[in-house]
C-alpha positions as CSV (number, residue, x, y, z in Angstrom):
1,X,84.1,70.8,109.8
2,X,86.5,72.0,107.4
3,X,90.1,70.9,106.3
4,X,92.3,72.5,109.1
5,X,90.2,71.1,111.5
6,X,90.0,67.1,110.2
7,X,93.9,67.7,109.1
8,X,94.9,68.6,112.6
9,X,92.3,67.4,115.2
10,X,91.5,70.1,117.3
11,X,89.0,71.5,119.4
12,X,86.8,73.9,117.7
13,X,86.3,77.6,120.0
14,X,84.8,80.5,119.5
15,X,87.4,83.5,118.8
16,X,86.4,85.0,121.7
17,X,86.6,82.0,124.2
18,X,89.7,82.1,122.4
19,X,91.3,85.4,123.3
20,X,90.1,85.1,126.7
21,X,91.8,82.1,127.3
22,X,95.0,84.0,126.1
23,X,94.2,86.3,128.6
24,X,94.6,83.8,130.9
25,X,98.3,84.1,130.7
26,X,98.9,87.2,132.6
27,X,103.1,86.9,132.5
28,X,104.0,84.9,129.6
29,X,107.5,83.1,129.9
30,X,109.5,82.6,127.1
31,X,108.1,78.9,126.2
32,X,104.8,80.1,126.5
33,X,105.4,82.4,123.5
34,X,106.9,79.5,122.1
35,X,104.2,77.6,122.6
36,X,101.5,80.2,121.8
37,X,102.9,83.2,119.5
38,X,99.2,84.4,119.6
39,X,100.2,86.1,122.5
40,X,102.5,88.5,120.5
41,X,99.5,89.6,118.2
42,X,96.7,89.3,121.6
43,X,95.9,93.3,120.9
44,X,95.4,92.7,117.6
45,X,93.2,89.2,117.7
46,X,91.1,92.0,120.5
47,X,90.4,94.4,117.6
48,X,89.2,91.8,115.7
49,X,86.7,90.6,118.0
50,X,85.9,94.6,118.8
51,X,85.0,95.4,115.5
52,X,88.5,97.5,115.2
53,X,90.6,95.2,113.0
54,X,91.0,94.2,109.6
55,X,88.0,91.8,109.5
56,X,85.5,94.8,110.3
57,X,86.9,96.9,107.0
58,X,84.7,95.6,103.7
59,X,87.0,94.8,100.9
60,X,86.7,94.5,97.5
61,X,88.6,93.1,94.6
62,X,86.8,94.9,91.8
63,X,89.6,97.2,90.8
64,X,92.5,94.4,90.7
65,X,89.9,91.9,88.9
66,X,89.6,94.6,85.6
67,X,93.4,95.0,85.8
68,X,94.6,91.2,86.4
69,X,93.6,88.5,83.7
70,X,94.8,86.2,86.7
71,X,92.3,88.0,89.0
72,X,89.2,87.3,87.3
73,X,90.4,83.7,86.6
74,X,90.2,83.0,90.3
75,X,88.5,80.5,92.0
76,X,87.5,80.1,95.5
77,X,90.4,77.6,97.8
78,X,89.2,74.3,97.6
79,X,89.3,71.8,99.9
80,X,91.8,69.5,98.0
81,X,93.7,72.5,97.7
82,X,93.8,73.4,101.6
83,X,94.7,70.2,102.3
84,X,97.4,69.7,99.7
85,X,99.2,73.0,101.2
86,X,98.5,71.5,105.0
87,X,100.4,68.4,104.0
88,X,103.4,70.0,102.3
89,X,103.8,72.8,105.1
90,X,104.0,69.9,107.6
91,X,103.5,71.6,110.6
């Protein structure tokens, strides 16, 4: 399990169980977009899951790595480092 998930205690779900309990909500009220802004994005968490969105698009870095110094220096997000940023946006 990985540092969202120990930081906040929540159950983990498939994206797709997800979506379709988002579905769920046929007439969102006002507090339920409160509650759950995914429902503003639902058609675009759908692409995602379809093979439409941004996730289905390969990307690469190679061009910004030969022209950013900063690039190449680059290391994967850590742990420590996921969870120092969970704790200072204190959501």
């Amino acid at each position: 399990m990985g540092p969202i998930h120990t930081f906040y205690a929540v159950q983990v779900v498939g994206m797709k169980q997800w979506i379709e309990e988002l579905e769920l909500i046929a007439s969102p009220t006002d507090e339920d977009l409160a509650n759950k802004p995914a429902l503003n994005l639902l058609e675009f968490y759908r692409s995602l899951i379809e093979g439409e969105g941004a996730l289905s698009v390969p990307l690469s870095l190679e061009k910004e790595k030969a022209a950013s110094a900063t690039m190449r220096s680059l290391t994967p997000i850590t742990t420590d480092l996921m969870m120092n940023w969970l704790k200072q946006w204190a959501f």
